[in-house]
N, C-alpha and C positions, 0 to 999 in steps of 0.2 A: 322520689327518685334518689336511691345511694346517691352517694361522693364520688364519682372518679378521681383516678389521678389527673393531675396536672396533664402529664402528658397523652394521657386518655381522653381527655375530657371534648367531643362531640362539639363539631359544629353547625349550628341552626340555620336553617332557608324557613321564613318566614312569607309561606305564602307559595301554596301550589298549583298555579297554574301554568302556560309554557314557560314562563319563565323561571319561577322555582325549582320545575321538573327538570330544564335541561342543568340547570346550578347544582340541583342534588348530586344528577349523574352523572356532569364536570367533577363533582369534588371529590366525589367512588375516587374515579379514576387517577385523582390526582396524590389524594390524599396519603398519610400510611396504614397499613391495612387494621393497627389497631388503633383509629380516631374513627370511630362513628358518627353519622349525620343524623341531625333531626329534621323534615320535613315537616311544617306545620301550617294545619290548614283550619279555617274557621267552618269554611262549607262541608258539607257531609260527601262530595267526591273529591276525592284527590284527583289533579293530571288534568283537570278541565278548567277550573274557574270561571270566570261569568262567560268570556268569550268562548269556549268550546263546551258549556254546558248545553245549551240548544239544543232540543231536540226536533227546531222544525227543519224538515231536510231544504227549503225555500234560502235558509240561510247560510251563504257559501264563504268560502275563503275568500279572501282578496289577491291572494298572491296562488300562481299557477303551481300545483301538485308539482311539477318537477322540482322549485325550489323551496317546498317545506319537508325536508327533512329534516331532524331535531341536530343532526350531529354535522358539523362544518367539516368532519373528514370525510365522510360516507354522505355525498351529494344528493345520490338515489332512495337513500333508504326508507322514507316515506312512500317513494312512487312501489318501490320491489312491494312494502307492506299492502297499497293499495291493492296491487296485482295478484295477492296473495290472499287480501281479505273476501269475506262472504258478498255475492251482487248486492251493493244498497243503493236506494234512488237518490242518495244523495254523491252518486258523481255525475258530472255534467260536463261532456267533452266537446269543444268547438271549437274554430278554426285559429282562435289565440290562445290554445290549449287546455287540459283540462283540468278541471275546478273539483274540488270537493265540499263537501257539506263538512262544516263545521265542527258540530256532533260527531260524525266519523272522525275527523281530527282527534277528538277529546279520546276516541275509542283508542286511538294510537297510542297518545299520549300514556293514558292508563294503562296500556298492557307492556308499556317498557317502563312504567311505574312496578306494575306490579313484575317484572322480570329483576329490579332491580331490589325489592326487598327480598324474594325470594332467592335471590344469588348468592351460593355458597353456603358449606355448611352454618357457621354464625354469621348472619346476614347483616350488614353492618348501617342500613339505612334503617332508620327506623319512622315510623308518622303520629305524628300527635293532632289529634282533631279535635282541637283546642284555638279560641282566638286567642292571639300573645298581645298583652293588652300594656306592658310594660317591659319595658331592658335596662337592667343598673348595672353600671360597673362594679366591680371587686377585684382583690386583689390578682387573682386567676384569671381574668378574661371577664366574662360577663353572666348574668341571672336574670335568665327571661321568668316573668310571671305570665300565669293563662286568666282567660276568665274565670273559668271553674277554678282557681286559687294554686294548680299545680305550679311550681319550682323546678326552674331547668338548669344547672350551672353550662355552662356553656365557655369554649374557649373564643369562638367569634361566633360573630351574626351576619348573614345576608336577608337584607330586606327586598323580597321581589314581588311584592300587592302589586305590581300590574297597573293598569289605569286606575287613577284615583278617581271618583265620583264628584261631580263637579258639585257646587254647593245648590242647596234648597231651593229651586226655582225652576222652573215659575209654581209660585208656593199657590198652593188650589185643593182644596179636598177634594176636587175633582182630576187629582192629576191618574193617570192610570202608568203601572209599570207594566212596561215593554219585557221584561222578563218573567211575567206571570200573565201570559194572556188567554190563562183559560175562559174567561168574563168578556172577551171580547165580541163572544159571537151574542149576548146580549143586548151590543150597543141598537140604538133604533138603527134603521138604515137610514130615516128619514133626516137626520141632523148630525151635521158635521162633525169630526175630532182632526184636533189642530196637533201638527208634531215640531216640536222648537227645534231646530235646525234640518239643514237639507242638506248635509254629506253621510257619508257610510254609514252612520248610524239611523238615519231618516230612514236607507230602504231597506235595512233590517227592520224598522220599528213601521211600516208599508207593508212589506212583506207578510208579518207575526199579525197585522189587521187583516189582512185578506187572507189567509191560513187558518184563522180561527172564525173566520164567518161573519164579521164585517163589512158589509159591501156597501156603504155609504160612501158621501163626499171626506175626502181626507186636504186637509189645506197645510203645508208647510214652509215655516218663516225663518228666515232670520237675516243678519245684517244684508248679506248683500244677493242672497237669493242665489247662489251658485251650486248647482249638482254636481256631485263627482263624476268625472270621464269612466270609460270604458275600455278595459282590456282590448286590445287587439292584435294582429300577427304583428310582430315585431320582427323587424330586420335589423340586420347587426348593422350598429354606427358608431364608429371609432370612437376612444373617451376625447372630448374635445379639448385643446392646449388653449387652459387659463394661466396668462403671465402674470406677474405681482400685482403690477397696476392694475386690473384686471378683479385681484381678489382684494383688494385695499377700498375700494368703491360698490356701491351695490348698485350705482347707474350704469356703472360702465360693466359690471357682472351682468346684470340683465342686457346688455345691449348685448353682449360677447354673445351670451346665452342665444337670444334669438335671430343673431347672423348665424347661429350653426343651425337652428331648425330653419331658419331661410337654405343655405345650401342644399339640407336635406332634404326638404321639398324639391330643391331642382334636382334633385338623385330619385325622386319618386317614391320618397322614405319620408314615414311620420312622423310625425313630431314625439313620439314615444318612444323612438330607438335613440332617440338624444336624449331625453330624463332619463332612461334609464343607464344611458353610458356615462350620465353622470354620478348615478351613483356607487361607485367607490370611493369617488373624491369630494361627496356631500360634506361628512363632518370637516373635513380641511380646508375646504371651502367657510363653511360656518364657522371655523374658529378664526381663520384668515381675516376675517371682516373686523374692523375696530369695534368696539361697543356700540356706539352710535350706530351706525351701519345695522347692525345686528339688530335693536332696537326699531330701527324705520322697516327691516323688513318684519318683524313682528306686528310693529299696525300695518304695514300698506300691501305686502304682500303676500304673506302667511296664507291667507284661504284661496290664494291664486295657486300658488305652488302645492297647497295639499287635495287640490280637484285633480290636479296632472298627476302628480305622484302617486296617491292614493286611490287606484283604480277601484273601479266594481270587476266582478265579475260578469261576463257579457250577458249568460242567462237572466241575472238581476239586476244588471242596465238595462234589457229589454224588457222587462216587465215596468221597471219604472217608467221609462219611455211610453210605452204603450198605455200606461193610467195619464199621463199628460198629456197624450191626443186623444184620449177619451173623453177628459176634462173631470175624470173620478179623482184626480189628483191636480191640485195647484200649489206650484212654487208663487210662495213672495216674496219679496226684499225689503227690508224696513227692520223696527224696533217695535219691540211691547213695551209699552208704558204703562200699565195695569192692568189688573186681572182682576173683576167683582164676582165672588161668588155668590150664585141663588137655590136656593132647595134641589132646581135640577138643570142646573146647568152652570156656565163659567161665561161671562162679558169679558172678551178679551177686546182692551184696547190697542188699536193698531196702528202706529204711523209708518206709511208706504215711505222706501226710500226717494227721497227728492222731491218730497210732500210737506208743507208745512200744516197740512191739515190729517187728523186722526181718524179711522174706524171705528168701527165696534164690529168682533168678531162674537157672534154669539154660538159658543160648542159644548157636546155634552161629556167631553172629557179630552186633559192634555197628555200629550207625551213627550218627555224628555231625552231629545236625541242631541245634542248639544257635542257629545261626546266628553275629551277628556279634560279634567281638571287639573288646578295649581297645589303646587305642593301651598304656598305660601296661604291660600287659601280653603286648605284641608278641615275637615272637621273628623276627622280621620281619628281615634283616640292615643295610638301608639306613637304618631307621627307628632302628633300636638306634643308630649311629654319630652319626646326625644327634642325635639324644636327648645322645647321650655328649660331643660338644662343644659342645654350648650353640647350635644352629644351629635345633633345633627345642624345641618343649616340650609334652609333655601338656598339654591344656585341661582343662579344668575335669570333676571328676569321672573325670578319664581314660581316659573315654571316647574323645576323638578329640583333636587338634593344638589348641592357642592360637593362634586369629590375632586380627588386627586386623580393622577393620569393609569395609577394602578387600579381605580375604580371602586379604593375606599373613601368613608364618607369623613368626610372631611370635620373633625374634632376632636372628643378626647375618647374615642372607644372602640375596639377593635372591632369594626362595623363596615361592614363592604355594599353596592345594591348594581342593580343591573337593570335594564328596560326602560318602562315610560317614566321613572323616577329619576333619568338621564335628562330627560327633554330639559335642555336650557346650555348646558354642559357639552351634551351632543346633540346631532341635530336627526343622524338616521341613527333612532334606537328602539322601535316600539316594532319593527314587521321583526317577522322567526326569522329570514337571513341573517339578521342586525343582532337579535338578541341570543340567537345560537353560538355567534362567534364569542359576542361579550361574556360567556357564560363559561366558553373555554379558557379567555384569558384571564377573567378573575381566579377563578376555580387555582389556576397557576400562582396567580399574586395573592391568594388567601394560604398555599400550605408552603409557599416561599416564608411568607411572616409567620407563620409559625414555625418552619425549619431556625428560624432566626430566634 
């Protein structure tokens, strides 16, 4: 790649899936019309990444069509797109609104990808589908390396990978990936596959079994055995008034909290139009809490709060549902304590929670639904390097990155990020509401710092 100028010189979104996509098309917008973007993806489609590559139409959104449009000005513009695109089976309309299939998302996603490198005569996005496997400062800004050896100079970087993969477990040459489940319909019917966790990821990784011809016993663990809740009609409930004291303690936050869905059941309103009028005031709520505080709700109640918030959608709460009164499906609660592999199968040992005594789960393959991982414990390679010279730094709880309140990352490099590499920092940043907006206000605080 020539040398641009200094004041030419392109800045990089590492990493295309929603959240890359909406960061690219924030910085079109923001940018001046001669600084080019680079877009750069490891996977062979732009605009989808793991979560909207799917192509089985079983696997929906979590959040209702009216609120995923990409752009936090134009509120509809996913739904107009919907209404405009060809009949696919993957929308799903019901009485807490309607859902789309994932994959259709991705198709979105991609064609205002592809609207926005075609735009204009010299089209100023550009895409590299290349992994970026390193970023060094210089004296210009920065020089991304790829794996294939390409050289990017670059004036900044946004780093938007999405959810990080949690680490190597449960380690099993019998584990099978939930994103390649064409081998699934192989499995016997006659013996069990065990899925590590039991939220959102569990009934996609349920789902992709029974979609591909699996119709055996499916058994799913983990600490406390809690299923995610289900979308429903939601009635508008005022945001509720948290005073200081209030947000200073996380005893008396949760008390606050459940005297307002106490009322709301006396109004004949669910406990869902109160989570959701709380969030606007999620992250200030989560920043308001001392350390400590922030800390006890991470062990104690972190999987209470993301079964509420983090709905299914109803078509795939009812399927789930329905393999649990079947008994084709059982939740556990407990710990794995080891895993023996044998020529054709996995001994999973299993202690039930409130058990001092262990199982043996004997199955002929795992899946890893566990969902999203720590920065701090990343095996991630670009993330490691950036960690290893002082350019980036776990945030808090190591959870996700350290940034500043403009939502650069916090060291010596002119380096911005946005979404699940937030979690710690912030507390609502992984749904398209959350990462749409942050996508407009970096976009703003990345060509401020370079206007400067």
């Amino acid at each position: 790649m020539s040398e641009p100028s200094r004041s030419a010189l392109p800045v990089a979104v590492i990493g295309a899936g929603f959240s890359g996509t909406v960061a690219a098309i924030q910085l079109l917008a923001q940018l001046p019309p001669e600084r080019p973007v680079l877009l750069c993806e490891r996977a062979e489609r732009f605009g989808r990444g793991r979560a909207y590559g799917t192509g089985n139409p079983d696997h929906l959104l979590n959040v209702r069509a009216a609120n995923m449009s990409a752009f936090p000005d134009r509120p509809g513009h996913f739904e107009a797109w919907l209404a405009g695109a060809e009949p696919d089976e993957g929308v799903r309309r019901s009485p807490a609104g309607t859902f789309a299939a994932r994959g259709l998302y991705g198709r979105y996603l991609a064609e205002l990808l592809t609207g926005a490198v075609t735009e204009g005569a010299a089209p100023r996005l550009h895409l590299v589908n290349d992994a970026i496997t390193d970023i060094a400062p210089t004296g210009e800004g920065l020089v991304l390396t790829s794996e294939g050896g390409q050289r990017f100079p670059v004036a900044a970087a946004v780093l938007a990978m999405g959810n990080l993969a949690a680490p190597e477990e449960p380690a099993s040459r019998h584990r099978l990936d939930p994103w390649r489940p064409e081998g699934f319909g192989r499995l016997h019917p006659d013996r069990a596959v065990l899925v590590v966790g039991t939220g959102l990821s569990m009934v996609d990784a349920v789902l992709a079994l029974r979609r591909h011809g699996f119709a055996g016993r499916i058994v799913a663990v983990s600490r406390r055995g809690q299923v995610s809740s289900v979308h429903a009609p939601v009635d508008v409930w005022p945001q509720p008034e948290i005073t200081p004291a209030d947000s200073a303690s996380l005893t008396r936050l949760l008390g606050r909290i459940r005297r307002e869905v106490a009322a709301a059941a006396a109004a004949g309103i669910g406990w869902h139009g109160v989570i959701d009028a709380l969030r606007p005031v999620t992250d200030a709520l989560w920043l308001g809490l001392p350390e400590r505080e922030r800390a006890r709700f991470l062990r104690h109640l972190r999987p209470f709060w993301d079964v509420h918030r983090h709905r299914a959608a109803p078509p795939a709460g009812a399927a789930i549902a329905a393999e649990i009164a079947a008994g084709t499906l059982r939740i556990r609660a407990g710990r794995i304590l080891a895993i023996a592999d044998r020529p054709d199968e996995a001994v999973v040992e299993f202690r039930p929670r409130g058990s001092q005594e262990s199982e043996r789960l004997p199955v002929q393959g795992l899946l890893d639904a566990r969902g999203i991982g720590r920065v701090a414990e990343t095996a991630d390679p670009l993330l490691r390097r950036l960690i290893g010279r002082g350019l980036v730094r776990p945030g808090p709880f190591g959870i996700g990155l350290d940034v500043r309140p403009d939502l650069s990352l916090v060291g010596d490099a002119p380096l911005w990020t946005l979404g699940p590499l937030l979690r710690g920092a912030l507390w609502e940043c992984t749904a398209v509401p959350d990462i749409r907006n942050q996508a407009a206000a970096l976009a703003r605080a990345v060509a401020e710092a370079l206007r400067r």
